[in-house]
Backbone as numpy.savetxt, mean C-alpha at the origin, in Angstrom:
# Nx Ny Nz CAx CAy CAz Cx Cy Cz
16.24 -41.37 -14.53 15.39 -40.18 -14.53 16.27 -38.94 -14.53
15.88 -37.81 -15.59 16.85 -37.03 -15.41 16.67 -36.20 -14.25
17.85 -35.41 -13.74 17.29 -34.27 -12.50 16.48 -33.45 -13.08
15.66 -32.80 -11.41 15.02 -31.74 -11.68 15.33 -30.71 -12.06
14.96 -29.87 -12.97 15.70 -28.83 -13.49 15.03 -27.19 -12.39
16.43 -26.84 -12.50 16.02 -25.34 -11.85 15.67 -24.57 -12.50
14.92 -23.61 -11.85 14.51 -22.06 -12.48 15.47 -21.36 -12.82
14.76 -20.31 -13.70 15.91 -19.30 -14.71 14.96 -18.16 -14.25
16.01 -16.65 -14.94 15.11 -15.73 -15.13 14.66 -15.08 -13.34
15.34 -15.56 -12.46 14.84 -15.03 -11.01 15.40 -13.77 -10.96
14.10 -12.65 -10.58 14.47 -10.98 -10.78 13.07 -10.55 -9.80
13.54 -9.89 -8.80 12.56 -9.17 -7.58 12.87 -7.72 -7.75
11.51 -6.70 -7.11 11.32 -5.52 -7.58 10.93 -5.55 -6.10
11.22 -4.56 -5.18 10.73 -4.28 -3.76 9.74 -3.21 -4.02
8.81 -3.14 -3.23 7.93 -2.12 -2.44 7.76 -1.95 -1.59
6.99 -0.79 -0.87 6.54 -0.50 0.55 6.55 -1.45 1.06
6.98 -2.18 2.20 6.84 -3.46 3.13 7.19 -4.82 2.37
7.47 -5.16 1.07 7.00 -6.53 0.50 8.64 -6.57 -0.69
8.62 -7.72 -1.38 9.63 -7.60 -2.19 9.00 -8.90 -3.53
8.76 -8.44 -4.63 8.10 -9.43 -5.36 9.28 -10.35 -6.63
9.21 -11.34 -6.17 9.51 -12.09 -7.08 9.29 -12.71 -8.20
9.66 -12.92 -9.35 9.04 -13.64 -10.68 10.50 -14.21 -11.14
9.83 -15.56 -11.81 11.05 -16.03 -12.91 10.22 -17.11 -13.79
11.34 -17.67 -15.01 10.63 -18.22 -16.08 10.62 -19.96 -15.31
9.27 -20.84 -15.23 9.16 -21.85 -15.01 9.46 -22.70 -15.70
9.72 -24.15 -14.97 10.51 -24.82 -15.53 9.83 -25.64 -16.83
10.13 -26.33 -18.00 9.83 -27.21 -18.66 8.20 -27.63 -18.60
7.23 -27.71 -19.53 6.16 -28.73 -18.73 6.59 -29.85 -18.83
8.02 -30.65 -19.19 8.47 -32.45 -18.70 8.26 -31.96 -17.87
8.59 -31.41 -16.87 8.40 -31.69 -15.16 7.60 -31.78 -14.43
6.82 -32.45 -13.88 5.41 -31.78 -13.33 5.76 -31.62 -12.08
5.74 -30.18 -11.85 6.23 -29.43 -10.62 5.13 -29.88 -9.44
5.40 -29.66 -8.30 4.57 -30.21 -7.04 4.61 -28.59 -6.73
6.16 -27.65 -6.26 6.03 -26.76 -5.98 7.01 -25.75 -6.60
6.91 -24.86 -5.91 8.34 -24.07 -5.93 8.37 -23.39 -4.05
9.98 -23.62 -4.00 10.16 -23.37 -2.40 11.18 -22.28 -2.96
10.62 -21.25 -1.94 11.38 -19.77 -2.04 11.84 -19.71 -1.22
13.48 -19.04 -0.69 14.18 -19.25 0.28 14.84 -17.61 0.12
15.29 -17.50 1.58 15.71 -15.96 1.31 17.03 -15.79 2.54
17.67 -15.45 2.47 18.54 -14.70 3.56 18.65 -13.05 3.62
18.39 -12.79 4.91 18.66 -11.39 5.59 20.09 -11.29 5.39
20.59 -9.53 5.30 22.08 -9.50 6.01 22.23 -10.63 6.89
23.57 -10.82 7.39 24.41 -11.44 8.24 23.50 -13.00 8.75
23.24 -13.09 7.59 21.95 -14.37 8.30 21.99 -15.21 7.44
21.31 -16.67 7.31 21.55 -18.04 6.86 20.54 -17.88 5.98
20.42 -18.90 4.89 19.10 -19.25 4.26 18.11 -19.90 5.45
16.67 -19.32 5.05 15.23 -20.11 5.41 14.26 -20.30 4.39
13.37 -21.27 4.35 12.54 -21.08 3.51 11.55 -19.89 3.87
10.14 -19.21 3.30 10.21 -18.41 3.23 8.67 -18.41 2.67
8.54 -19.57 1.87 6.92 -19.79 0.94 7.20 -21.44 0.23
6.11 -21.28 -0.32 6.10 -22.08 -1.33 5.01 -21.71 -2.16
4.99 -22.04 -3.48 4.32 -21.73 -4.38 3.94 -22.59 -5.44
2.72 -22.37 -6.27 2.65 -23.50 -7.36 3.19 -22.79 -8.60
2.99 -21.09 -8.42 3.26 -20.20 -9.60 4.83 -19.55 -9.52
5.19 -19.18 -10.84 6.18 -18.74 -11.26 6.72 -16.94 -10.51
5.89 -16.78 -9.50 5.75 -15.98 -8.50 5.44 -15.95 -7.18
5.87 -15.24 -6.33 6.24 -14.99 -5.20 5.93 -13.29 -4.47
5.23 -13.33 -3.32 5.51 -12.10 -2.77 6.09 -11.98 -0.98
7.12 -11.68 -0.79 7.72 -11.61 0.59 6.71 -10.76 1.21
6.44 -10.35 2.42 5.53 -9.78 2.89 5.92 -9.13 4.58
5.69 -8.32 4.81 5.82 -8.24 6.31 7.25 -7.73 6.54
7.88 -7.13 5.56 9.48 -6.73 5.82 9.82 -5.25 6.40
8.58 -4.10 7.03 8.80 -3.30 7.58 8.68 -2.42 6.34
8.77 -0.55 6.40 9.65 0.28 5.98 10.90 0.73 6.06
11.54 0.24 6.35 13.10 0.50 6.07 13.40 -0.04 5.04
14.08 0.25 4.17 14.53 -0.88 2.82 15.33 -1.40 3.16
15.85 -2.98 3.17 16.93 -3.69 3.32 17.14 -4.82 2.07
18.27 -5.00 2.04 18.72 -5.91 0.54 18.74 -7.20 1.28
18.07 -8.03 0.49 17.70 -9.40 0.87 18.25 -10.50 -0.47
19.05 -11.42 -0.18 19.28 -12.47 -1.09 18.08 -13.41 -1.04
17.76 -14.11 -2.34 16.91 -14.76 -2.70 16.97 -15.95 -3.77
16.59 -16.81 -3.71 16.95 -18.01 -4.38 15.90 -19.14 -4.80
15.65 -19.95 -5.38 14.38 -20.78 -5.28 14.62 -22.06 -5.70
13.85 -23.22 -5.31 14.24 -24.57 -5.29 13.13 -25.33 -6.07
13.18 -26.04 -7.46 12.35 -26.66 -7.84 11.65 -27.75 -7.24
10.30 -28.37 -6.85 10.10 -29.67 -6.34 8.98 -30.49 -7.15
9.60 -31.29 -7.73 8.70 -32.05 -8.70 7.59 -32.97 -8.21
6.57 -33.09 -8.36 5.80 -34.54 -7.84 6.21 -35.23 -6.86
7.52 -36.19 -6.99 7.90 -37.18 -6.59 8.88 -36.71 -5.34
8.72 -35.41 -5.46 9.47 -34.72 -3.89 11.25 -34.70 -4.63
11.32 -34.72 -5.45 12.97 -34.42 -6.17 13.00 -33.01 -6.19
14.30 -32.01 -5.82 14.31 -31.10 -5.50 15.63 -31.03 -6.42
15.50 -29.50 -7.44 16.47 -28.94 -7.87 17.52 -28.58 -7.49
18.36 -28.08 -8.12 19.41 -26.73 -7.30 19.12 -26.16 -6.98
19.48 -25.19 -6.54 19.14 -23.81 -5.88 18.99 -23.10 -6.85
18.60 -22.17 -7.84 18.67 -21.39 -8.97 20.01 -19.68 -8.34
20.14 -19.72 -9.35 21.37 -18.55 -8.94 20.61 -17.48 -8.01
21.31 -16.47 -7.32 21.15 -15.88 -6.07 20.72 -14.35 -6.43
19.69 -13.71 -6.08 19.55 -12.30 -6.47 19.78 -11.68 -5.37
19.50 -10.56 -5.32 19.61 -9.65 -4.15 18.29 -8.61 -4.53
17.07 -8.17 -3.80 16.49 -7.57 -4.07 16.15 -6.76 -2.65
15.69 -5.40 -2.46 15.41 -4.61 -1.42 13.57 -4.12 -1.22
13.56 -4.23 -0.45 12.05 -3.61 -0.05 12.23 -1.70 -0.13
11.21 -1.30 -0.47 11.23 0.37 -0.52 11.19 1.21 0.89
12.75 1.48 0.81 12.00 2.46 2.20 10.82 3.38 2.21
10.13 3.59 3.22 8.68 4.52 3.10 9.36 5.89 2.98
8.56 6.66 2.76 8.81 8.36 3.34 8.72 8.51 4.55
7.81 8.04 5.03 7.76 8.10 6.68 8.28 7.68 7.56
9.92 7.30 6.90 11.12 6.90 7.70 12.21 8.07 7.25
12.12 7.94 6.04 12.97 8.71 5.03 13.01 10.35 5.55
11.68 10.49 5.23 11.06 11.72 5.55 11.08 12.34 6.32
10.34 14.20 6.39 10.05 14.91 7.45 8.80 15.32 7.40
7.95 15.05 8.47 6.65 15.15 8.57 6.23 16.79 8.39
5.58 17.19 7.62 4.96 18.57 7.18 3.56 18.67 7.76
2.42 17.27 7.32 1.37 17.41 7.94 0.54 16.03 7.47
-0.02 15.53 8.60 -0.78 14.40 8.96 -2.03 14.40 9.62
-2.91 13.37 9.08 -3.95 12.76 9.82 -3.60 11.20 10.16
-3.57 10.86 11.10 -3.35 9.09 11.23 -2.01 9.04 11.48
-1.87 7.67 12.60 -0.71 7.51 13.08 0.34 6.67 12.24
-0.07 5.98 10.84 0.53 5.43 9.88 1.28 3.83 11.29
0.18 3.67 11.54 0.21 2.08 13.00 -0.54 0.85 12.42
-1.06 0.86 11.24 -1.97 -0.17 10.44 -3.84 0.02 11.08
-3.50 0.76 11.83 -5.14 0.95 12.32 -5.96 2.39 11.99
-7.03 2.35 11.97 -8.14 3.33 11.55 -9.10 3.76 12.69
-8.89 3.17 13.98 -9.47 3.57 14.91 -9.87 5.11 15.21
-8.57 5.82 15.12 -8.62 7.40 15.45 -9.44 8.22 14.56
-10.37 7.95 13.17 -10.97 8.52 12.70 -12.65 8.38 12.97
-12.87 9.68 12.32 -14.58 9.39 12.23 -15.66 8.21 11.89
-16.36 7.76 12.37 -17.53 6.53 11.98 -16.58 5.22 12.33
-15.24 5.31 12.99 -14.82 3.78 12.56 -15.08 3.55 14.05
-15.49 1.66 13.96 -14.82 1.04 13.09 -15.96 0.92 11.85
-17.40 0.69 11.88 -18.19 0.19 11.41 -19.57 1.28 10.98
-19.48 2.47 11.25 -20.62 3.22 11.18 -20.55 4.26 9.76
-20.45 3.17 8.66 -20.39 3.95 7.29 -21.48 5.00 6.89
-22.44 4.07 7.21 -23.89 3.91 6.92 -23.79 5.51 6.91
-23.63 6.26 8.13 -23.57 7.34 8.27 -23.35 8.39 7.98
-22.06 8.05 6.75 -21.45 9.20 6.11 -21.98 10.04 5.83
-23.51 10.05 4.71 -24.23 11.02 4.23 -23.91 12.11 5.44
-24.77 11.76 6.23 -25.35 12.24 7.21 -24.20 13.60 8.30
-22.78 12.95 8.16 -21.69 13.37 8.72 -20.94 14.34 8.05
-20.44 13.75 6.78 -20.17 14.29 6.00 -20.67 14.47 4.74
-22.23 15.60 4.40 -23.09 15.97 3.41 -22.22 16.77 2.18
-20.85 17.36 2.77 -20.21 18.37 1.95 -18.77 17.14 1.62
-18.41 16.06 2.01 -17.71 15.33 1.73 -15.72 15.94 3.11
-15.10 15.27 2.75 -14.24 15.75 4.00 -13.10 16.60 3.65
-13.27 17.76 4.65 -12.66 18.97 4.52 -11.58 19.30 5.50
-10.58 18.49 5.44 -9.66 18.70 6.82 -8.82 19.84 6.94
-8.45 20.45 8.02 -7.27 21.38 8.18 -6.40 20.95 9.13
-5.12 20.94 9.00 -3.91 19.91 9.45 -4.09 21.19 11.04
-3.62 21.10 12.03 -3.64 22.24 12.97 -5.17 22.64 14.12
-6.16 22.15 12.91 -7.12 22.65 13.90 -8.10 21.94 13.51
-8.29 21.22 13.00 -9.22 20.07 12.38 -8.60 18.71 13.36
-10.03 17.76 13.36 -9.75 17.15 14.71 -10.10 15.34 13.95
-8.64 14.63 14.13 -9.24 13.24 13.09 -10.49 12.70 13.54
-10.65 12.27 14.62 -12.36 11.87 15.38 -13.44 12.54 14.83
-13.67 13.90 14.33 -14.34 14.23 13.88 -14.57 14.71 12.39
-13.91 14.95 11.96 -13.51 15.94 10.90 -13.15 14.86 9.56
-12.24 13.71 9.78 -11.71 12.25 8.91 -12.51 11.31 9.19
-13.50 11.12 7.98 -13.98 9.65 8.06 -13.14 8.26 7.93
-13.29 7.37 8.87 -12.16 6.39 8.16 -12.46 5.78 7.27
-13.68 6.12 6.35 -13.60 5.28 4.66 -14.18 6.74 3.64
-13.20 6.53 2.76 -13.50 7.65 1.50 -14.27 6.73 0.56
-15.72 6.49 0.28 -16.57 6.10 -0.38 -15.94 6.59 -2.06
-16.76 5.62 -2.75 -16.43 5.63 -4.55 -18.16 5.74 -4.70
-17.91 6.25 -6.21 -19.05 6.04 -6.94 -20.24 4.87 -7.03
-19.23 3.47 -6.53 -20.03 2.49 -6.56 -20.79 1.88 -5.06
-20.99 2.88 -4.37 -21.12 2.89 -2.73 -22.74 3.26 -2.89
-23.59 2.09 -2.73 -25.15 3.10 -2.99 -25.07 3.76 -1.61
-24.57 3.44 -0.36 -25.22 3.81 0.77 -24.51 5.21 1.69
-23.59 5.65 0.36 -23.09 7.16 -0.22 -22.93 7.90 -0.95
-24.83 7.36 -1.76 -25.15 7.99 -2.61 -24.63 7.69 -3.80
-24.25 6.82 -4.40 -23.84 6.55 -5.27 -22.93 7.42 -6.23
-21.75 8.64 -5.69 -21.67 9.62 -6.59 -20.12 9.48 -6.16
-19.15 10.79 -6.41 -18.16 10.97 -6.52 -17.94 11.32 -4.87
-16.76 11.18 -4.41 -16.27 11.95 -2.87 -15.25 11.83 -3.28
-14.82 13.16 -2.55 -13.80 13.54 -2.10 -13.12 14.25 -0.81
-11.83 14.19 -0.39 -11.28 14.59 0.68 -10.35 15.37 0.38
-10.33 16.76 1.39 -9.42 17.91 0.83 -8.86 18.42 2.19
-7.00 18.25 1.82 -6.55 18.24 2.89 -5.64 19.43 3.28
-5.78 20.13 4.19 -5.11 21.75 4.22 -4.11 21.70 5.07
-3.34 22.32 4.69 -2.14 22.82 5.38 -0.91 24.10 5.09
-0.51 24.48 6.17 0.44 25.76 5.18 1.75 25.52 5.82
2.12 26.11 4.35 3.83 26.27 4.14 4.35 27.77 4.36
5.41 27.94 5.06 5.70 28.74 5.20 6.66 30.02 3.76
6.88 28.64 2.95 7.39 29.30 1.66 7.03 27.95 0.47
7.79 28.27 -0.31 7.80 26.95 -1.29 8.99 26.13 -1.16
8.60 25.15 -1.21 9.65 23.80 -0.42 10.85 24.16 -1.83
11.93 23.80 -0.94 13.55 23.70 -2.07 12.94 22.59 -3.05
12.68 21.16 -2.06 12.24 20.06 -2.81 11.14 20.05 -3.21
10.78 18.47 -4.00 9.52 18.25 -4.28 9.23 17.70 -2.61
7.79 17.38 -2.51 6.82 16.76 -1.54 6.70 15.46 -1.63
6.25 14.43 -0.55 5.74 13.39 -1.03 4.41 13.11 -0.26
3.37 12.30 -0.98 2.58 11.42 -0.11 2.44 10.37 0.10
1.88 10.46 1.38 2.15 8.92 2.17 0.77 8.51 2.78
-0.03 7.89 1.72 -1.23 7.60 1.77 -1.24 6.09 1.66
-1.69 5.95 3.70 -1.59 4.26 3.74 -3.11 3.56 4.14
-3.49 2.47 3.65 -4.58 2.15 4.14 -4.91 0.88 4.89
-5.45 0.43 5.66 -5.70 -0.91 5.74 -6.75 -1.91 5.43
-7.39 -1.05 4.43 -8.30 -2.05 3.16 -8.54 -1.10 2.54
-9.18 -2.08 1.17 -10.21 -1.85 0.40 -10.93 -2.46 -0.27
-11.76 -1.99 -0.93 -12.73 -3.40 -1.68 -11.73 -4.63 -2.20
-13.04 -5.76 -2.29 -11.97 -6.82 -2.44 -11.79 -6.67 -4.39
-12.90 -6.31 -4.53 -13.12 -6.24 -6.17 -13.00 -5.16 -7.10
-13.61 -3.96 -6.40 -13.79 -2.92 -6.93 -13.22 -1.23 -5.82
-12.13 -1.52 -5.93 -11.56 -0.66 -5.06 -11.13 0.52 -6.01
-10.87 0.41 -6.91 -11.44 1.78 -8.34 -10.12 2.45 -8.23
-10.46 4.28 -8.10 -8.71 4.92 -8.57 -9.67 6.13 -7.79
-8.90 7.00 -8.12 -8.98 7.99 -7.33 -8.04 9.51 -8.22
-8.35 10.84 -8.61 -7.61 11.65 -8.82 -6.72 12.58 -7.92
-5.34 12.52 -7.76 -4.57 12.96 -6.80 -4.42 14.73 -7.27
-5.02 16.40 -6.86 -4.40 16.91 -7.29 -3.82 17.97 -5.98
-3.20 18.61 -6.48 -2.65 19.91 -5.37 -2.83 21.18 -5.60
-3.62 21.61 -4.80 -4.06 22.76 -5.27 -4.46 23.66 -6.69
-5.64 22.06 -6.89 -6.41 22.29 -8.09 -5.79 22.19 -9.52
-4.38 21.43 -9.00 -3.52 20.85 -10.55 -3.53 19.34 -10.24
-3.70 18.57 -11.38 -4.15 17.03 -11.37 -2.56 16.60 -10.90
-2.32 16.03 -10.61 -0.70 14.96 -10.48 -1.17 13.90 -10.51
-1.88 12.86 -10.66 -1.56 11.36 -11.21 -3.39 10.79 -11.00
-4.11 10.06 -11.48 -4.60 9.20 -11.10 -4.12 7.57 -10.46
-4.58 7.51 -9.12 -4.10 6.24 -8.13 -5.02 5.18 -8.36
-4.63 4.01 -8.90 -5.09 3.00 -8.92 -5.35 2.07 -7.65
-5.32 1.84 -7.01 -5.80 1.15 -5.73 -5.56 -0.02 -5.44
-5.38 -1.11 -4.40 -4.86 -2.48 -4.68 -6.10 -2.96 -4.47
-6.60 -4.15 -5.03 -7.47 -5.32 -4.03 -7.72 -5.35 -2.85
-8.42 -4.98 -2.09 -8.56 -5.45 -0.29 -8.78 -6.99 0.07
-9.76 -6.70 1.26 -10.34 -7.51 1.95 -11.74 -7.48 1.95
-12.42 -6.53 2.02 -13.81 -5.82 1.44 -13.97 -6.15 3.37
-12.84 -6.13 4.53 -13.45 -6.49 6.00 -13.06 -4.66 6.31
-12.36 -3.80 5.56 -12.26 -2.39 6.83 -13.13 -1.95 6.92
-14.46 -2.16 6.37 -15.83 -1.32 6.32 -15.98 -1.63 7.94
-15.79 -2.49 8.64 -16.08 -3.18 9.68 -15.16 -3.60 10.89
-13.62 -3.56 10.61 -12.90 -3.44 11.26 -11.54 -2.59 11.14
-11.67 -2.07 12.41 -10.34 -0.76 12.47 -8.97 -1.17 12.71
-8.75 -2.86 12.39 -7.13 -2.97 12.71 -6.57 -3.91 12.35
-5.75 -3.51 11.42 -4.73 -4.85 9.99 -4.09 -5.21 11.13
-3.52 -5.31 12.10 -2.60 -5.65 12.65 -2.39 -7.02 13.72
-3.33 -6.89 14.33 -3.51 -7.99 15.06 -3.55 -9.66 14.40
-3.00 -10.81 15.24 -2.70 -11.99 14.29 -3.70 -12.10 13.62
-4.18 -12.64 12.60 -4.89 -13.57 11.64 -5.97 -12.35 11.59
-5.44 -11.10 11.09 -6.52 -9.95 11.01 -6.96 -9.87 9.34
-8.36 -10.28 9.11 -8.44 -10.60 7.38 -8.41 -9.28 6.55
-7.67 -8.04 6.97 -7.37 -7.06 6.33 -6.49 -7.04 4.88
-6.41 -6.03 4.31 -5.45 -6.46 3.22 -4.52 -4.78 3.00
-3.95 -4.49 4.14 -3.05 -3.20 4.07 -2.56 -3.14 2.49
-2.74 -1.38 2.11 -1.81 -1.20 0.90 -1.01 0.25 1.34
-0.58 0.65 0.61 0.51 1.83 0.88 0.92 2.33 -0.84
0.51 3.89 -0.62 0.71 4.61 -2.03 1.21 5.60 -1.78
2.53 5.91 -2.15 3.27 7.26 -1.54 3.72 7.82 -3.08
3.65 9.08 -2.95 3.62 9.43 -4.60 4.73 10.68 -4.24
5.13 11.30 -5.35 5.92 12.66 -5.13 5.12 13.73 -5.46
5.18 14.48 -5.05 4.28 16.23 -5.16 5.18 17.35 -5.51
5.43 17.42 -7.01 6.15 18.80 -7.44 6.09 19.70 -7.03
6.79 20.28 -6.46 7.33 21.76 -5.46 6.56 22.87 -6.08
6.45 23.04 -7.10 6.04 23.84 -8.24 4.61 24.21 -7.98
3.87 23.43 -7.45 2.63 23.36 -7.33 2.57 24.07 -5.98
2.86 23.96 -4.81 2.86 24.53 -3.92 3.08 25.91 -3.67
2.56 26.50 -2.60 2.81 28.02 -2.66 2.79 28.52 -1.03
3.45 29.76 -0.81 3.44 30.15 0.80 1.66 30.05 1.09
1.81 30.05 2.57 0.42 30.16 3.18 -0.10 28.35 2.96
-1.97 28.54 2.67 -2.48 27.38 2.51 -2.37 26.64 1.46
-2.38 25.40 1.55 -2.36 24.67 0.67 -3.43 23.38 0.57
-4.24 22.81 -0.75 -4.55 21.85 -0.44 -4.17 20.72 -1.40
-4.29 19.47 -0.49 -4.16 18.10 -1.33 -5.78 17.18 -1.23
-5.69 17.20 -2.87 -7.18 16.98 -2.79 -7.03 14.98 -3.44
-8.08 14.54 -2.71 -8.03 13.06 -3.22 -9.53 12.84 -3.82
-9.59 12.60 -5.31 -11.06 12.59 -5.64 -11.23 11.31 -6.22
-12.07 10.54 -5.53 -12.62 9.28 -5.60 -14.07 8.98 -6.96
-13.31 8.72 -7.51 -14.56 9.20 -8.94 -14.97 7.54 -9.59
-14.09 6.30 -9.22 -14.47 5.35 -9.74 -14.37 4.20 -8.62
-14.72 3.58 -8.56 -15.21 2.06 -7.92 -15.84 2.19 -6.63
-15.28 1.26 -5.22 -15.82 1.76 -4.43 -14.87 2.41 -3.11
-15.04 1.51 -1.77 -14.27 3.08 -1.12 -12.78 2.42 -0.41
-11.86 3.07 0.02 -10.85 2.96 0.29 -11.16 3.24 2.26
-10.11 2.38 3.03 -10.10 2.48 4.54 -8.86 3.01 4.99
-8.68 4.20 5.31 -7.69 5.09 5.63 -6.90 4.59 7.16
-5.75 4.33 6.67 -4.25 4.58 8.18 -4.17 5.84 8.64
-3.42 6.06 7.58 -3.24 7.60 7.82 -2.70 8.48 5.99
-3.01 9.81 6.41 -3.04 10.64 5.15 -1.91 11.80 5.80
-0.86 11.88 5.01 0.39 13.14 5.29 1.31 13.25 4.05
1.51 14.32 4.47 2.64 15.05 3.37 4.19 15.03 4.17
4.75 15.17 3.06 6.49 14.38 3.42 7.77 15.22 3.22
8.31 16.05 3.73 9.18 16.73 3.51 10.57 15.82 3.08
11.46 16.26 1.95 12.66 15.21 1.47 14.20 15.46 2.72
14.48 14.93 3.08 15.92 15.28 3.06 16.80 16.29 2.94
């Protein structure tokens, strides 16, 4: 019988907290049972790490700090025959801004929980009712308990009216930043299906439409990714904010929710560089 043949093509791309892996699978002669992903930290040994049936992999749970991680993967065929090791990468997770960074202005403690805002954990229903003009924060004197709902509803929300929301977030600068800005918009759900996009602008100039990850469709209902076996599905979208756009005095960052349904807020802040 010939050996099992190893994987080719192993190449990881880090993000916020996670580090994703892909490579080209082996042969269909083989009929794979698995693939075992193995990784070493700095100054540390190989462990396994996952296993998988697909030609992909996602590490998970690696913090914000970026650190370079070696990575490697082990073919296992049917019959429990195990490849080589496939050659060794090195890939890093993204440091956040909110390590990197200098805090300018925040709602949320960026802790994986939604507790500290308005209606949470569970009192959506309400929004109309709370917020009729949609949410209008001011960093300084605006109060998260009241003022931040912890879910920004989408278009596809009947029981918020079925229409567009948005959240507009104020704060002032004392001049115009040397640098650009960043945001650091983290959540701990969103729909499992239809978690939609959203238009990012600053002071009434568009900068990007945000696509949104998959949730859990559970933050409507619970205020905390964190705890063991919590069926949340945390994402993290930190974008850059051209300096250009900004100006002395107030400023706002507006998030307009125009397609799917609603997003469950960590926390919402702006990021001063280095």
């Amino acid at each position: 019988m010939p050996p099992t043949p190893p994987i080719t093509g192993l190449r990881g791309s880090g993000q916020i907290g996670t580090t994703t892996l892909d490579w080209t699978p082996v042969p269909w002669a083989t009929v794979v049972d698995h693939y075992a992903v193995y990784c070493a930290a700095p100054n540390a040994g190989w462990s396994l790490i996952g296993k998988t049936v697909y030609p992909h992999f996602v590490h998970r749970g690696l913090g914000f700090a970026g650190v370079t991680r070696s990575y490697r993967v082990v073919t296992v065929d049917a019959a429990g025959n195990t490849s080589k090791p496939s050659a060794t990468i090195k890939a890093a997770n993204q440091t956040s801004v909110t390590v990197s960074g200098r805090p300018i202005a925040r709602v949320g403690q960026y802790d994986g929980k939604g507790s500290e805002f308005a209606l949470s954990p569970d009192q959506s229903s309400q929004y109309p009712a709370k917020f009729p003009n949609d949410v209008d924060y001011t960093y300084g004197t605006s109060v998260p308990a009241t003022h931040w709902s912890y879910l920004q509803p989408g278009p596809s929300d009947k029981w918020a009216g079925s229409k567009n929301h948005r959240v507009r977030f104020r704060f002032d600068l004392a001049a115009v930043p040397a640098k650009d800005l960043d945001l650091a918009l983290w959540l701990i759900d969103s729909h499992a299906t239809i978690p939609g996009s959203a238009i990012l602008s600053v002071n009434g100039t568009q900068v990007e439409r945000i696509t949104f990850a998959n949730g859990a469709t559970k933050g409507s209902l619970i205020a905390d990714s964190t705890y063991p076996g919590s069926p949340l599905k945390p994402s993290y979208v930190e974008r850059p904010l051209p300096r250009n756009l900004f100006e002395p005095g107030q400023n706002v960052v507006e998030l307009l929710k125009d397609q799917g349904s609603w997003i469950a807020f960590d926390a919402f802040g702006v990021y001063g560089r280095p």
